[in-house]
C-alpha positions as CSV (number, residue, x, y, z in Angstrom):
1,X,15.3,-16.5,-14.6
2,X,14.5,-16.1,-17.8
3,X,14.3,-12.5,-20.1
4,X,10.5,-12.8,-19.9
5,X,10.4,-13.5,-16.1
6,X,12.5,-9.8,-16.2
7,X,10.3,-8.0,-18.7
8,X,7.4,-9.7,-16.1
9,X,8.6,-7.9,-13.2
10,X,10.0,-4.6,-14.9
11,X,6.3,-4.0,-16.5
12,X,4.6,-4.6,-13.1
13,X,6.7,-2.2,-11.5
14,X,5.9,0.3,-14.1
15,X,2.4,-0.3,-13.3
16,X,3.0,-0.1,-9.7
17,X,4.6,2.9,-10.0
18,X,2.3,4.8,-12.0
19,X,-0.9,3.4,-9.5
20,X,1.3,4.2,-6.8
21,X,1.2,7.8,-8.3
22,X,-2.1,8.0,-8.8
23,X,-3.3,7.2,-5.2
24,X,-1.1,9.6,-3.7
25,X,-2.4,12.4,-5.8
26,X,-6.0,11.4,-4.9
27,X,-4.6,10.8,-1.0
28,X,-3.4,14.8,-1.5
29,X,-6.8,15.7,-2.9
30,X,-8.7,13.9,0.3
31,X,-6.7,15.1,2.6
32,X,-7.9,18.9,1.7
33,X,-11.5,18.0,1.9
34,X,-11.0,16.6,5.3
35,X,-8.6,18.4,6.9
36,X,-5.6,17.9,8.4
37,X,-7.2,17.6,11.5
38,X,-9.8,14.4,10.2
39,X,-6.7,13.2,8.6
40,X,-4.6,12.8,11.7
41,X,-8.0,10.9,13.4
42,X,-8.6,9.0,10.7
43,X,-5.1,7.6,10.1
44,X,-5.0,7.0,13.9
45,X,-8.0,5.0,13.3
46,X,-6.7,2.9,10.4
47,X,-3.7,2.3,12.4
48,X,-6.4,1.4,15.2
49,X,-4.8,3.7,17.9
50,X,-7.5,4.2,19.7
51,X,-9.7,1.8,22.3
52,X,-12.9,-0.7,21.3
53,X,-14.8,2.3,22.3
54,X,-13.1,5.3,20.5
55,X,-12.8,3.1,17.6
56,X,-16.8,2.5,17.1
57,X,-17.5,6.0,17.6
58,X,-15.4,6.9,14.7
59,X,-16.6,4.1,12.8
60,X,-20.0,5.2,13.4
61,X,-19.1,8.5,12.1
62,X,-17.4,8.1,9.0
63,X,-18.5,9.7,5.3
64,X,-18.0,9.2,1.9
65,X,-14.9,11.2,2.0
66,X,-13.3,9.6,5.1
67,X,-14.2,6.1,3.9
68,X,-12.4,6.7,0.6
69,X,-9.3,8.3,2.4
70,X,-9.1,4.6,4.4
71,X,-9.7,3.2,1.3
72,X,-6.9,4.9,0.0
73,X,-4.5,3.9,2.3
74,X,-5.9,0.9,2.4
75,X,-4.7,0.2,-1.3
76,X,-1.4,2.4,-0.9
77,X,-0.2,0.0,1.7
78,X,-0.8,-3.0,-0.4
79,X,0.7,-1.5,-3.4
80,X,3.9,-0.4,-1.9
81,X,4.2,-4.4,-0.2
82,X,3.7,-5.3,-4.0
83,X,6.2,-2.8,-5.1
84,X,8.9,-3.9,-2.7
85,X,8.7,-7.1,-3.5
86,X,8.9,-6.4,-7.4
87,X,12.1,-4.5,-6.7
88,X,13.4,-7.3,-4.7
89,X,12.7,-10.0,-7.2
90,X,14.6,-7.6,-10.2
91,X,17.4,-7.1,-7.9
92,X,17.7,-11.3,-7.0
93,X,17.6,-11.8,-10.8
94,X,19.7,-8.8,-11.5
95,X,22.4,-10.6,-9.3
96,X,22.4,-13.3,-11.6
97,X,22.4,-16.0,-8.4
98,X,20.6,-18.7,-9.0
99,X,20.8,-19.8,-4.9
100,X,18.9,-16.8,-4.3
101,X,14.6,-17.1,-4.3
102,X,13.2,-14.4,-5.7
103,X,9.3,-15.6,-4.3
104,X,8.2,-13.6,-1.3
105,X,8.1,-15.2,2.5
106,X,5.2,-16.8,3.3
107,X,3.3,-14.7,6.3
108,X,2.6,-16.5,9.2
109,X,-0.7,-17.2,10.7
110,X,-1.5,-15.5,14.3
């Protein structure tokens, strides 16, 4: 890979980084509106813990706040994927291997 594939990928993960830092700040700062408590529920919920039943009840019940803590983690998650796989593409080209692909696995389908 080229120097401006590298710059590429070192600049993303700055960026990455530095959202990455933001959200987790704001996940601190929604996580003392709600409580720990409402925390606990609601990441059981986004990790869909609970039955069909449970899970519509809480879905029914949700505010501004605990719609914005989901969102939250919502974005965290997919950030720290996109972080991971930044960091694995500077360490392929790092290694200076031209056998090894730096571009992510495709996901299967289920």
């Amino acid at each position: 890979m080229n120097s401006d594939d590298r710059e590429f990928i070192e600049e993303a993960a700055k960026r990455l980084d530095a959202t990455l830092e933001q959200l987790e700040a704001e996940e601190i700062r929604l996580r003392g509106i709600v409580g720990d408590e409402r925390a606990n529920e609601l990441r059981a919920f986004w990790l869909a813990e609970f039955d069909e039943v449970d899970m519509e009840e809480i879905r029914r019940g949700l505010d501004f706040d605990d719609r914005s803590l989901l969102w939250i983690w919502n974005r965290l998650h997919r950030n720290r994927d996109r972080r991971a796989r930044a960091g694995r593409s500077a360490m392929i080209m790092n290694a200076g291997r031209d056998d090894l692909d730096a571009t992510p696995p495709k996901k299967k389908i289920e």
